[in-house]
C-alpha positions in Angstrom: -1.8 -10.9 3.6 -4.0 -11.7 0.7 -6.3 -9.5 -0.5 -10.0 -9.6 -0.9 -13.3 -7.6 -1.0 -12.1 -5.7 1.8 -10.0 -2.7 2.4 -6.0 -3.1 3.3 -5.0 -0.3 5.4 -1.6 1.0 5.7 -0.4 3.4 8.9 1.0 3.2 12.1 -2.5 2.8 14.0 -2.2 -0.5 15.8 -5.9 -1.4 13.7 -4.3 -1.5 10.2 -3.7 -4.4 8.3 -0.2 -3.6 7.8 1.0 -1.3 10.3 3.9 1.0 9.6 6.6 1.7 12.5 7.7 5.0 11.2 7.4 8.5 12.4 7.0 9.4 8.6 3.6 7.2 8.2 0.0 8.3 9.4 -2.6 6.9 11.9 -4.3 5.8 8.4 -1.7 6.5 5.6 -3.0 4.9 2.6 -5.8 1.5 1.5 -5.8 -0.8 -1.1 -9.3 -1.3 -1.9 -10.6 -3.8 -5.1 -11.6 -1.9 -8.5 -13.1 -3.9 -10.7 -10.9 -6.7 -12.1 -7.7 -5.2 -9.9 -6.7 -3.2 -7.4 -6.2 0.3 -6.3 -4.2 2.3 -4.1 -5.6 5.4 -2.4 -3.6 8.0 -0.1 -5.8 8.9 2.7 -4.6 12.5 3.8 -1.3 11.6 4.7 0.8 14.3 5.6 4.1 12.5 4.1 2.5 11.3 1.0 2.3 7.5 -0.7 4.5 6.6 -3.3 4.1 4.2 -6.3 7.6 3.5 -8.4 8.9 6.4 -6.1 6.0 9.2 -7.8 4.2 10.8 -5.0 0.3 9.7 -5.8 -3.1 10.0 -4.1 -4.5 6.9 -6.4 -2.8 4.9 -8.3 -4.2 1.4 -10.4 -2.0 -1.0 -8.9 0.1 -3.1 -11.8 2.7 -6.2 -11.1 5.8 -3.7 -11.7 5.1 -1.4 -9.0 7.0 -0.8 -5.7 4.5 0.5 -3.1 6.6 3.1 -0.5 5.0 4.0 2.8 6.7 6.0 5.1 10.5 4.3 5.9 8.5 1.2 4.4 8.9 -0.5 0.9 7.3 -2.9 -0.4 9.0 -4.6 -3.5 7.2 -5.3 -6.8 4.2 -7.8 -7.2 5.9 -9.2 -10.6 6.3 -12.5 -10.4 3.7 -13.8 -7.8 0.5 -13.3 -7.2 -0.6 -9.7 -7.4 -2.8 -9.9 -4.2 -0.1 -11.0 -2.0 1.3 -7.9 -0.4 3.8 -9.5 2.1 7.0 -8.6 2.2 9.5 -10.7 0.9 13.0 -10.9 2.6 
């Protein structure tokens, strides 16, 4: 999933880009939205929280180091490839 001028959603709502399987994640847990020359991550409301680098936040400036956790979900570190491809890696 690659992103773009347009929101990436995170949550277990069958309409999200990436949609969580996880009793722990919200309808609409958290987006990714474009700031400027990156990207940031923004909790929306979720009851569980959104972590960055395993630090509850509620928007974070996303940065090729970080490990995005969503739920049970976790999404390993953008270092090393293209910082707008999100998909998880086995």
């Amino acid at each position: 999933m690659v992103l773009g001028g347009e929101p990436l959603s995170f949550g277990r709502k069958s309409d999200n880009g990436i949609v969580i399987v996880s009793p722990s994640a919200s309808r609409l847990h958290a987006e990714i939205l474009s700031e400027g020359a990156g990207f940031g991550l923004h909790d929306r409301d979720s009851r569980n929280g959104t972590y960055v680098n395993e630090q509850r936040v509620t928007r974070h400036v996303l940065r090729p180091n970080d490990c995005i956790r969503i739920g049970d979900e976790t999404f390993p570190p953008l270092h090393g490839r293209d910082r707008t491809d999100l998909r998880k890696r086995p």
